[in-house]
ZAMARLO-492140 format. One line per field, with one value per residue (C-alpha): x, y, z; residue in one letter. Coordinates in steps of 0.05 Angstrom, whole numbers, plus 32768, in hexadecimal, padded with zeros to 4 digits. Layout:
# ZAMARLO-492140
xx = c(X  ...)
yy = c(Y  ...)
zz = c(Z  ...)
res = c(A  ...)
//
This chain:
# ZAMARLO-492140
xx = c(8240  826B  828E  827C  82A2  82E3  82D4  82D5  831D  8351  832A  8321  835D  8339  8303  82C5  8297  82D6  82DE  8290  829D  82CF  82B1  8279  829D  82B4  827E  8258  829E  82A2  825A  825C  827E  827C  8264  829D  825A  8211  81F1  81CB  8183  8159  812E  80FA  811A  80DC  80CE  8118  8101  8122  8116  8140  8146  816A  81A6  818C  8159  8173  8197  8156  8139  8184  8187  813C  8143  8184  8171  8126  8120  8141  810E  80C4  80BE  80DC  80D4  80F7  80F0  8109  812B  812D  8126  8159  819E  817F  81C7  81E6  8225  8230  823F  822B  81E2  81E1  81EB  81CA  818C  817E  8191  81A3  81D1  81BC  8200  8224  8272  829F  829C  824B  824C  8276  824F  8206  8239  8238  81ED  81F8  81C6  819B  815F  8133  811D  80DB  80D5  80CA  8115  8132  80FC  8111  8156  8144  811A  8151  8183  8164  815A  8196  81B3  817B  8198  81DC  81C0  81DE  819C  816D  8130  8103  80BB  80D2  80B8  8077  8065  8089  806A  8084  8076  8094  809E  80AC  80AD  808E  80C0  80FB  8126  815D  8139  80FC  80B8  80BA  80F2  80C8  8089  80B9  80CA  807E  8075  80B5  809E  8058  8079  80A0  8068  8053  8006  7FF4  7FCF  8014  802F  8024  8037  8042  8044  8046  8042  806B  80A2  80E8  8127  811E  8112  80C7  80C6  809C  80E2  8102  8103  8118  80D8  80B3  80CC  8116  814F  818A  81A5  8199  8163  812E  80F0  80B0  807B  8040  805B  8079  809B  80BB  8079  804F  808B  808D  8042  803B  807A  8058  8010  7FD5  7FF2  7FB2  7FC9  8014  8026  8069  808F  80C6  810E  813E  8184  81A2  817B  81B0  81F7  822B  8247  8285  8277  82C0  82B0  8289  82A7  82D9  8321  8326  82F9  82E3  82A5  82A2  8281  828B  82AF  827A  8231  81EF  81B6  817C  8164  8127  813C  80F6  811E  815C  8138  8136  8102  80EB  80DD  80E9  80E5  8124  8120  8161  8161  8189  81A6  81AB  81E2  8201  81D8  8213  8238  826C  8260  827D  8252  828C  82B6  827C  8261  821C  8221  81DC  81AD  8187  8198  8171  813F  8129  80F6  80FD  8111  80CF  80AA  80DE  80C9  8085  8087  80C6  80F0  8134  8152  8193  81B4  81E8  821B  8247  8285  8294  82D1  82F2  8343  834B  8313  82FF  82B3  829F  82E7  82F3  82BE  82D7  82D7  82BD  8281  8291  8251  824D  8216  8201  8219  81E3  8218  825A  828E  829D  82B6  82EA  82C7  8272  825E  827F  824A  8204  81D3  81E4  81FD  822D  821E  81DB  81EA  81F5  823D  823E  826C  823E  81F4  8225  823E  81F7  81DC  8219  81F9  81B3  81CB  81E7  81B0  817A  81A9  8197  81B0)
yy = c(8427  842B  846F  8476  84B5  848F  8469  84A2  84C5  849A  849A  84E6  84E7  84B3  84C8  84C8  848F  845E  8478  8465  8424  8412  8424  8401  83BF  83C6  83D4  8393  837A  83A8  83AA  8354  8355  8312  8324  8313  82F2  82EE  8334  8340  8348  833A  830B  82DD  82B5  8286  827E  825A  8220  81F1  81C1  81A0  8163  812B  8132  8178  8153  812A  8167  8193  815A  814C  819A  819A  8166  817E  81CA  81B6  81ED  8224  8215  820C  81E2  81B5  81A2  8155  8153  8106  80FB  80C9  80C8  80E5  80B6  8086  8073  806A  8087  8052  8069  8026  8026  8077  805B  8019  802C  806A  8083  806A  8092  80B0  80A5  8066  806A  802F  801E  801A  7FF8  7FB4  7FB9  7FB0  7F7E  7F50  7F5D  7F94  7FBC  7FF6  7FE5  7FFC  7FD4  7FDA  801F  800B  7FF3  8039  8057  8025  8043  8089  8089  8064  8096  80CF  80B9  80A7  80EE  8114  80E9  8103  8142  814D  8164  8189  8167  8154  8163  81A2  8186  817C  81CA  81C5  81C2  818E  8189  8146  813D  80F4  80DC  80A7  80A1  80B5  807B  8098  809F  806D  8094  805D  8081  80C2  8093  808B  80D1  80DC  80AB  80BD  8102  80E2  80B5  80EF  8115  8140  814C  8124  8168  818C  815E  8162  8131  8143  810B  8106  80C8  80E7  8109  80F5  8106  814D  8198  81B1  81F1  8210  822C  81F3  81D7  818C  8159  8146  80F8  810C  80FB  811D  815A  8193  8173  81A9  8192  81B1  8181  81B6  81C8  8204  81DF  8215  8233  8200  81ED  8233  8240  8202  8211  8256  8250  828B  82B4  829D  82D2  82C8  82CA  82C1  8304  8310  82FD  833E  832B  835D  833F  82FE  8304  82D9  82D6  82AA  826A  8267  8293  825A  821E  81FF  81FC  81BA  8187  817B  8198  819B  81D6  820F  8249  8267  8273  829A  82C3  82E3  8321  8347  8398  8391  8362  8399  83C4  83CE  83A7  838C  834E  8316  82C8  829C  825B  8236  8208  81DB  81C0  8175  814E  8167  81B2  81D1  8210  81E4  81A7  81A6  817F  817A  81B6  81D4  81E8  81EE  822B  824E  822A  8210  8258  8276  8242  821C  8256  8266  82B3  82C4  82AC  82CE  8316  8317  82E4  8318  82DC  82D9  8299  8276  824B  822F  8202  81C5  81B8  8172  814C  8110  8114  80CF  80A8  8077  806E  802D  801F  806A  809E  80CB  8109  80EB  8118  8114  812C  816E  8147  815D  812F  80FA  80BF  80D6  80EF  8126  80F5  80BF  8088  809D  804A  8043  806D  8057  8059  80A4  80BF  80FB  811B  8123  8143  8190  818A  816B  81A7  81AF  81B2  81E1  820C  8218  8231  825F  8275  827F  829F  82DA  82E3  82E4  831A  835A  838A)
zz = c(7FEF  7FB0  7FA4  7F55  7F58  7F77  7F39  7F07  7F1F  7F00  7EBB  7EAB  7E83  7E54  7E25  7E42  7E19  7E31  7E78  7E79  7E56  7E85  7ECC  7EB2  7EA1  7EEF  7F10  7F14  7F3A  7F66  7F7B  7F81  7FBF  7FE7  8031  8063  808E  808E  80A6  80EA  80D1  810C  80F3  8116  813E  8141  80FB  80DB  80B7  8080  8044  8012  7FE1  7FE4  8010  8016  802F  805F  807A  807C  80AA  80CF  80E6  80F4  812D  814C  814D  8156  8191  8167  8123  8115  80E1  809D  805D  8047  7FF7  7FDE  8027  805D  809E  80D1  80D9  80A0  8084  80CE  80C7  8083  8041  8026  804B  802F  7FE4  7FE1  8017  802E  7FE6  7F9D  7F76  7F2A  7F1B  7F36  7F3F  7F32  7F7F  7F7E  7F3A  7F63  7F94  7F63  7F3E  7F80  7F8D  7FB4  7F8B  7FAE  7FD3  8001  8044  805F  807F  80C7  80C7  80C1  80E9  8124  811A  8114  8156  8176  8158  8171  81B2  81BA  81AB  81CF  820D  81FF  81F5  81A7  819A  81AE  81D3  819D  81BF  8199  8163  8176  8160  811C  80DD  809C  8056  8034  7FE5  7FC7  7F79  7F60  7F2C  7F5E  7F56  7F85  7FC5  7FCE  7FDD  8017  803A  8035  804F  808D  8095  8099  80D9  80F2  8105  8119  814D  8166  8173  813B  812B  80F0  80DF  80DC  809F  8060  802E  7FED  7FBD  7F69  7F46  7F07  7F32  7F26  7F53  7F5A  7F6C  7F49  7F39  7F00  7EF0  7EDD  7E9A  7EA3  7E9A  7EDF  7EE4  7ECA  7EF6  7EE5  7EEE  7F02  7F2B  7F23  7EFB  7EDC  7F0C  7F08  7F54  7F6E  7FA6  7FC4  7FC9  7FE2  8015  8033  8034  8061  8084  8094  809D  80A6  806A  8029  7FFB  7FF7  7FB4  7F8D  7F82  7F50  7F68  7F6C  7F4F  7F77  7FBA  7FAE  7FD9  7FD8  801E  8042  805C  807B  80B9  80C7  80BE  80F4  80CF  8101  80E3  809F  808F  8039  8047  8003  8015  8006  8006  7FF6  8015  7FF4  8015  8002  8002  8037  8063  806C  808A  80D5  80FB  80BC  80E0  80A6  80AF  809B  8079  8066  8027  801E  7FD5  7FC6  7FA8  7F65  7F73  7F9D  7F72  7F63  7F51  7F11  7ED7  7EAA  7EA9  7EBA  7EFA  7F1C  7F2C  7F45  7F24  7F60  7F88  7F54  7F30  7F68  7F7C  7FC2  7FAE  7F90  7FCB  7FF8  7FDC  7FE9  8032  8048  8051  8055  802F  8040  8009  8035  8002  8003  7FD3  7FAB  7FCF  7FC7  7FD3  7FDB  7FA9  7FE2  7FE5  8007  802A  8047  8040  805F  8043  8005  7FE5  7F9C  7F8C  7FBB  7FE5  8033  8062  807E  807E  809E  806D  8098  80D4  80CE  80F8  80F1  80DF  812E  814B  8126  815D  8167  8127  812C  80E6  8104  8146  8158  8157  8110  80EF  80B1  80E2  8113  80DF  80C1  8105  810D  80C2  80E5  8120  80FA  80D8  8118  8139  8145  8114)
res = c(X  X  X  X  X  X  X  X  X  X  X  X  X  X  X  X  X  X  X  X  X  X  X  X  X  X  X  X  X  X  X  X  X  X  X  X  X  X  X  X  X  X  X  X  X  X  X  X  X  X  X  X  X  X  X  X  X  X  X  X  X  X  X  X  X  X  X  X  X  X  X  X  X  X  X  X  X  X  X  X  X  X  X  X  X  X  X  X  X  X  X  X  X  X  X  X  X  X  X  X  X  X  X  X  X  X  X  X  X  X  X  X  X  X  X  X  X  X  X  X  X  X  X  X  X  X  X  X  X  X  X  X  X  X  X  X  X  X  X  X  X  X  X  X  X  X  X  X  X  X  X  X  X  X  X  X  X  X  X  X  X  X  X  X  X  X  X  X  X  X  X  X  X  X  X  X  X  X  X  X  X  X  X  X  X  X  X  X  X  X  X  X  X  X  X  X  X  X  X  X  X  X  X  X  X  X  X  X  X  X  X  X  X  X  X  X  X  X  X  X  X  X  X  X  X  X  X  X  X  X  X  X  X  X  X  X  X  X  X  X  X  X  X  X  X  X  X  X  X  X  X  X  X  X  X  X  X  X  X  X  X  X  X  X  X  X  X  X  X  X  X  X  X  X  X  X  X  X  X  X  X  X  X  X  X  X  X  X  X  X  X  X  X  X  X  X  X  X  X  X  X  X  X  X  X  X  X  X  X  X  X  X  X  X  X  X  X  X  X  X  X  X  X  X  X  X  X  X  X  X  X  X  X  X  X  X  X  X  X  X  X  X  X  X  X  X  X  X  X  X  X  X  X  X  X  X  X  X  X  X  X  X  X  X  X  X  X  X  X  X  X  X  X  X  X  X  X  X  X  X  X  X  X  X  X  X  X  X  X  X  X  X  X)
//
């Protein structure tokens, strides 16, 4: 705890109105502190779930299958399905995904009628099934009759021209043919929906596509995502968000200085005051942010900041659900400009990993992706995140 009196010592020389004035003006610093790693709160180790949109997305539903034993359920919001790019930063852009924004190197490639399209679905859930059993066999991930108990909520756009509601379609029967009751899916779906978050806090108009990708759909997301997620609770209701419930912790504790990870140096938690208490018992979900919604990705001079930390709407539900919500985030990077020759390391736009920039070679190893395994560093350095948090305090 902060030693206001500490505070007061040096400054009653000073007249008193500008000692105030001036412990005041410090304050706020000194009581921001960045956690040096995520606190042991002993939550529920059988109730971590996740969700996220876009490459959030594909994240949400990468860590979901390669940690299925250790969660209980996911939501994919404008995703595909698991290892849809295959380790190809070409098939990320042109198939499994179609950049807002096109770069110089995407704008050759629709020059040359390369433009983005989607196939029909059953071609990436072939791969998918064939991806995943070709890690489970390797054991990279966990064995995925896990995910037979797990619950999933799915959100697609009809006016999402970035990912195709097809690929969500896919998700959908990729889950069904891995053995997931149809009854444990639901599939959210809006006709007017653009390429983004909804949240009744947003501002931006329901079929916009453009940044800050959070829209006013009529849909509290967050909401309806976590209700599913955790069923048997009818009368949870939105709370109000405490500011002072939001800490800023260090990512770098977790991330392996060996390999390249684009992981932030840091990230954030939300903590209901109920969850700090001892035995308090609270549920975890982890969300994660989509491309161009990290902290720093920079519109501009500009950057993101905590707009989807804050307005996406997971902290009101957290207060009254005592839930414990980890905003795990991923920096821009591109030190060498290469997207279609070299992507590696090559995440301009602050985007998860579901093609390969964090390996030099992924588009040798497509039948059993490696940004999708357990020893990906962005999925390992996430659990490392999770397993702090279940300890015992």
């Amino acid at each position: 705890m902060t030693d206001h009196l500490a505070l007061w010592r040096p400054w009653r020389a000073l007249p008193r109105w500008l000692a105030i004035l001036l412990i005041s003006l410090m304050l706020p610093a000194v009581q921001a502190q960045v956690l040096s790693r995520l606190p042991a709160l002993g939550l529920q180790p059988d109730a971590v779930t996740v969700s996220g949109l876009s490459s959030g997305a594909y994240m949400a539903g990468q860590f979901e299958v390669a940690y299925s034993a250790s969660l209980s359920g996911a939501a994919v919001l404008a995703g595909g399905p698991y290892g849809c790019s295959r380790g190809s930063v070409s098939t990320a852009m042109f198939n499994c995904s179609c950049p807002a924004d096109q770069n110089f190197a995407l704008d050759v490639a629709h020059a040359f009628g390369g433009g983005c399209q989607v196939f029909n679905p059953d071609v990436y859930l072939v791969f998918s099934q064939n991806a995943v059993a070709g890690n489970a066999k390797a054991h990279a991930i966990d064995d995925t009759f896990h995910l037979k108990s797990h619950r999933v909520w799915l959100f697609s756009g009809g006016q999402d021209h970035v990912v195709d509601p097809q690929l969500v379609s896919a998700v959908q029967k990729f889950y069904e043919r891995l053995g997931v009751p149809l009854a444990q899916i639901h599939r959210e779906a809006n006709s007017q929906a653009g390429h983004g978050f909804p949240s009744p806090q947003a501002s931006q108009a329901c079929s916009l596509t453009h940044t800050p990708f959070l829209t006013q759909c009529n849909l509290d997301a967050a909401g309806e995502l976590l209700k599913w997620l955790y069923p048997g609770t009818p009368d949870w209701q939105a709370g109000t968000a405490d500011e002072g419930s939001l800490k800023q912790f260090k990512q770098t504790p977790y991330d392996d200085k060996k390999v390249f990870s684009s992981l932030d140096s840091t990230g954030w938690v939300y903590v209901p005051k109920a969850c700090e208490q001892a035995g308090a018992n609270c549920r975890l979900h982890v969300a994660f942010h989509g491309c161009e919604q990290g902290q720093s990705f920079k519109t501009g001079r500009q950057k993101f900041g905590l707009q989807f930390v804050k307005e996406a709407g997971y902290n009101r539900w957290a207060e009254a659900g005592r839930m414990v919500i980890l905003y795990p985030q991923v920096k821009p990077s591109d030190p060498k400009g290469r997207a279609l020759t070299d992507p590696y390391r090559f995440n301009p736009k602050g985007c998860w990993d579901f093609w390969g920039y964090t390996e030099k070679f992924a588009a040798l190893n497509p039948a059993a992706p490696n940004f999708a395994k357990q020893s990906a560093p962005q999925l390992k350095a996430v659990k490392a995140m999770i397993d702090d948090l279940l300890k015992g305090p």
